[in-house]
N, C-alpha and C positions, 0 to 999 in steps of 0.2 A: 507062295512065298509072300510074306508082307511087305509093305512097301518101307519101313525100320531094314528087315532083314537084305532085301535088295539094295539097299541103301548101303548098308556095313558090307555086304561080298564087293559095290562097286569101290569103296573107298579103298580095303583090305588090296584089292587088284590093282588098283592106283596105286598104292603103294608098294606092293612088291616092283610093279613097274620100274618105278622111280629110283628103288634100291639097286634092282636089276641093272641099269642103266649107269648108274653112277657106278657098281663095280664093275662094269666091260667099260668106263671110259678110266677108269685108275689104271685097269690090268692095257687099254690101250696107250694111256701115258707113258708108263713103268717099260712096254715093249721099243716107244720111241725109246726114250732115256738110254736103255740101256744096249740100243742097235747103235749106238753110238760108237763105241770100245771096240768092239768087232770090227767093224766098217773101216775106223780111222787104223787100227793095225793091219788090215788088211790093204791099205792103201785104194781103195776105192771111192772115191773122188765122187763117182756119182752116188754111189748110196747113202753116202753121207750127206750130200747133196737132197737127197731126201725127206732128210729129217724136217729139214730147216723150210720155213716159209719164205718166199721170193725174197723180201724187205730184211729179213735177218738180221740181228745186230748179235756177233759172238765177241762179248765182253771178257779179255784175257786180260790179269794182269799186264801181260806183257806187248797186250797190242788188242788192237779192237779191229774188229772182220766186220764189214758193214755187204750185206745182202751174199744172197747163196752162195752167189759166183765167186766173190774172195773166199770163201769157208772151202769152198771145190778147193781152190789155186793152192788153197795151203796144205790138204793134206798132197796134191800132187808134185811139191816145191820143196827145196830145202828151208828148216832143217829137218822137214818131217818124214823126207823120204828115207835121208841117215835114221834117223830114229828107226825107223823097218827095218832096214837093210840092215842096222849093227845089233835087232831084236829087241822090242818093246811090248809092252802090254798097259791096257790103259785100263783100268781097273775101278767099278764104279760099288760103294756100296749100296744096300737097302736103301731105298728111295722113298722119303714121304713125300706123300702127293695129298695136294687139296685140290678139287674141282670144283667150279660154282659155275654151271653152265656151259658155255661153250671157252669157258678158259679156264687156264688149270696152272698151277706153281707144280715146281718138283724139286725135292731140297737133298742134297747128299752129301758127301767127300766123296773124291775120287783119289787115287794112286795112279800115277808114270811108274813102269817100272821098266828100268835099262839092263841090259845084258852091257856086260863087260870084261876084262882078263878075268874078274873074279867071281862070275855068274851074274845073277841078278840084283841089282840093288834099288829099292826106293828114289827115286830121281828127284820127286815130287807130289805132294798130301798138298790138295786143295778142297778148299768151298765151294760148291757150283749150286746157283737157284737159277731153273730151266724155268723159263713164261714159255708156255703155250697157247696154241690156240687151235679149234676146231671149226674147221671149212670143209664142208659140201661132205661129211661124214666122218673127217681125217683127222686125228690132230698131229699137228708139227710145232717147233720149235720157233717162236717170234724171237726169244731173245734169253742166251745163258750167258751171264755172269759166273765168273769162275777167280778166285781168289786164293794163293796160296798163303796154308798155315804155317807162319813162318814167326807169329806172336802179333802180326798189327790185328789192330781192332777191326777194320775191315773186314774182314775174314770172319771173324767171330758174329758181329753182325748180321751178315750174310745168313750163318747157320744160326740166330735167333730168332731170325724172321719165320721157319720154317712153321708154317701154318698158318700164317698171315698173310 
């Protein structure tokens, strides 16, 4: 073998490498993201609990969760325990994801959906951009932002960002 041809087999294996690795950390992002839905309808506090990095910031419209421990408390607390008990499903679609290393964006809508006298109704259509990050071979969630589409521009922003 020349030392041209030895040269292109090492680059060529470089680079599958590198491909290789970036699609097992999407398909590992993509498995976070969406153990989320499951987790939180099922009322388990610690699996959810999982996802997130100690320091956590989960940015809701409607209140902001600062580290794992309040992200735990809410799904074990009302009003999220009603939301189970009266039948919910948290419903995330296709996620793009971008990774640059050991951190990663993850951009989607999600759906609430509530059972009521009348079956199931859409509750709530939001924006969520998940920051991640990867430690000691993991990635978890540093910080989601979630925003319902309800027409402000925030919300919309959110979902422009998706790849940036």
């Amino acid at each position: 073998m020349t030392d041209t041809a030895a040269t292109d087999t090492a680059q060529l294996v470089q680079s599958l490498l590198a491909r290789v690795q970036l699609l097992e950390d999407k398909i590992a992002v993509q498995e976070i993201v969406t153990a989320y839905g499951p987790a939180v309808d099922a009322g388990d506090a610690a699996a959810v609990g999982e996802l997130w990095t100690e320091d956590a910031v989960y940015d809701v419209d409607m209140r902001t969760m600062n580290g794992r421990e309040e992200i735990m408390e809410m799904v074990r607390t009302r009003p999220h325990q009603d939301y189970i008990h009266e039948g919910c499903g948290h419903l995330l679609d296709p996620v793009h994801i971008r990774v640059e290393g050991d951190t990663a964006v993850a951009t989607c809508h999600s759906q609430l959906l509530r059972h009521d006298e009348n079956g199931f109704r859409v509750w709530r259509v939001t924006a969520n951009r998940f920051e991640l990050v990867k430690n000691d071979g993991r990635w978890r969630i540093r910080r989601r932002t979630a925003r319902v589409l309800d027409g402000r521009d925030e919300a919309r922003e959110l979902l422009a960002r998706a790849g940036r």
